[in-house]
C-alpha positions as CSV (number, residue, x, y, z in Angstrom):
1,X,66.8,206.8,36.4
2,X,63.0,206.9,37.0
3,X,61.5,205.1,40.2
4,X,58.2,204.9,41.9
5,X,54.9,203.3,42.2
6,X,53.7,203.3,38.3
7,X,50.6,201.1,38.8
8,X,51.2,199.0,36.2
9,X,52.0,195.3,37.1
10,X,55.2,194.0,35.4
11,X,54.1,190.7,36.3
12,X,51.4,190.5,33.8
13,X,51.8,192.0,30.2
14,X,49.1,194.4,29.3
15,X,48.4,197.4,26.7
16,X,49.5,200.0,29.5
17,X,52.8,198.2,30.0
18,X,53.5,197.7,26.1
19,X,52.3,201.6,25.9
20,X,54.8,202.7,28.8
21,X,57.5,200.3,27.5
22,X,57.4,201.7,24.2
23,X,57.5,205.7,25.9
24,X,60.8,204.5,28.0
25,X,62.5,202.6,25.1
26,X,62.8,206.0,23.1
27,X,64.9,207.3,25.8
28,X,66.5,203.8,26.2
29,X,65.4,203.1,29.6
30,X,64.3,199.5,30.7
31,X,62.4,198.5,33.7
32,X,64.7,196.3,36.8
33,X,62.0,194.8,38.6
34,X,61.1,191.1,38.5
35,X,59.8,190.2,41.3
36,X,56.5,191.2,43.5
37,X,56.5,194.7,45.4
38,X,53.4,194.8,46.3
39,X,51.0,191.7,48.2
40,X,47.6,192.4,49.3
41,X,44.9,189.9,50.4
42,X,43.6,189.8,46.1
43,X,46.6,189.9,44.8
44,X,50.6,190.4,44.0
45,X,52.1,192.6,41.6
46,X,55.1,194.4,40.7
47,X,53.4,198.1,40.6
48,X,57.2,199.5,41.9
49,X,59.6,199.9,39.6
50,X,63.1,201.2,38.8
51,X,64.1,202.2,35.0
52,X,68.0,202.4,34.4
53,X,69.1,203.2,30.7
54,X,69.9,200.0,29.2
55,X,72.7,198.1,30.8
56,X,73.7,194.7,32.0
57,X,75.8,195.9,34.6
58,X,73.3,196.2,37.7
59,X,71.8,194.2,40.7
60,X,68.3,194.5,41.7
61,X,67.1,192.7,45.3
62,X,64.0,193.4,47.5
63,X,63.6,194.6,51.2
64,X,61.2,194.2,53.2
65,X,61.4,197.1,55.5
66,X,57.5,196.3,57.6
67,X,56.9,200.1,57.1
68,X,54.8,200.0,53.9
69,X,52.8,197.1,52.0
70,X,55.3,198.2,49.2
71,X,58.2,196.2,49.1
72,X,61.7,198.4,48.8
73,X,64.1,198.1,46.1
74,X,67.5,198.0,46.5
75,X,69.2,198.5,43.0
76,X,73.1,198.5,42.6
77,X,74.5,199.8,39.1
78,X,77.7,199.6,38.1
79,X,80.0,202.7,37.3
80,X,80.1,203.0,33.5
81,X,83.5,204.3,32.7
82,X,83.0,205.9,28.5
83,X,84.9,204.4,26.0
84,X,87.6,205.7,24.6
85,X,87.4,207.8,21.6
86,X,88.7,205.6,18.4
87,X,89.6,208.5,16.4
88,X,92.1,211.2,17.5
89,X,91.0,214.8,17.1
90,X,92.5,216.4,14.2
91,X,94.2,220.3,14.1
92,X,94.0,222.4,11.1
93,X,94.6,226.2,10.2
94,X,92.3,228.2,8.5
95,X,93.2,231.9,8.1
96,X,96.1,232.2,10.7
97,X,93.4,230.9,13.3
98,X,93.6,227.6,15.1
99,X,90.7,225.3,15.4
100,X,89.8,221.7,16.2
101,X,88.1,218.8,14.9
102,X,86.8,216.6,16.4
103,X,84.9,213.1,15.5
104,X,82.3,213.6,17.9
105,X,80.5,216.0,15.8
């Protein structure tokens, strides 16, 4: 999980977004925030973000906590439980010694 204020609006789509976009997808992280966290006089953007790795399983909602111009982000994510492993691991001998295989390697 990354959060802060990244300076670039999520609101609009620009080349710094795509470029950041692109720099979180390899490590499968997406960005939460869709609404505006920041309102000045000019303008509103969404400069504050959260990045989760990739799952459908959270809640994202604002608050407005009058200590900052920055809206706070409250984000909820589910517990992800693994999956079970489909393949049992599998015991073999090789000279008189144990070992074990498994299919996670």
């Amino acid at each position: 999980m990354i959060c802060g204020d990244i300076n670039i609006n999520y609101l609009e789509t620009c080349n710094k977004r795509q470029q950041l976009d692109a720099l979180l997808q390899t490590y499968n992280l997406i960005g939460t925030v869709s609404f505006p966290t920041h309102k000045s006089k000019a303008s509103t953007t969404t400069i504050d973000n959260i990045f989760i790795t990739r799952t459908k399983n959270y809640n994202i909602n604002p608050l407005i906590n009058g200590l900052s111009d920055h809206k706070a982000q409250i984000i909820t994510v589910e517990n992800m439980v693994p999956t079970k492993q489909t393949k049992s691991p599998q015991r073999g001998i090789l000279t008189n010694k144990v070992y074990w295989k498994s299919s996670y390697f």
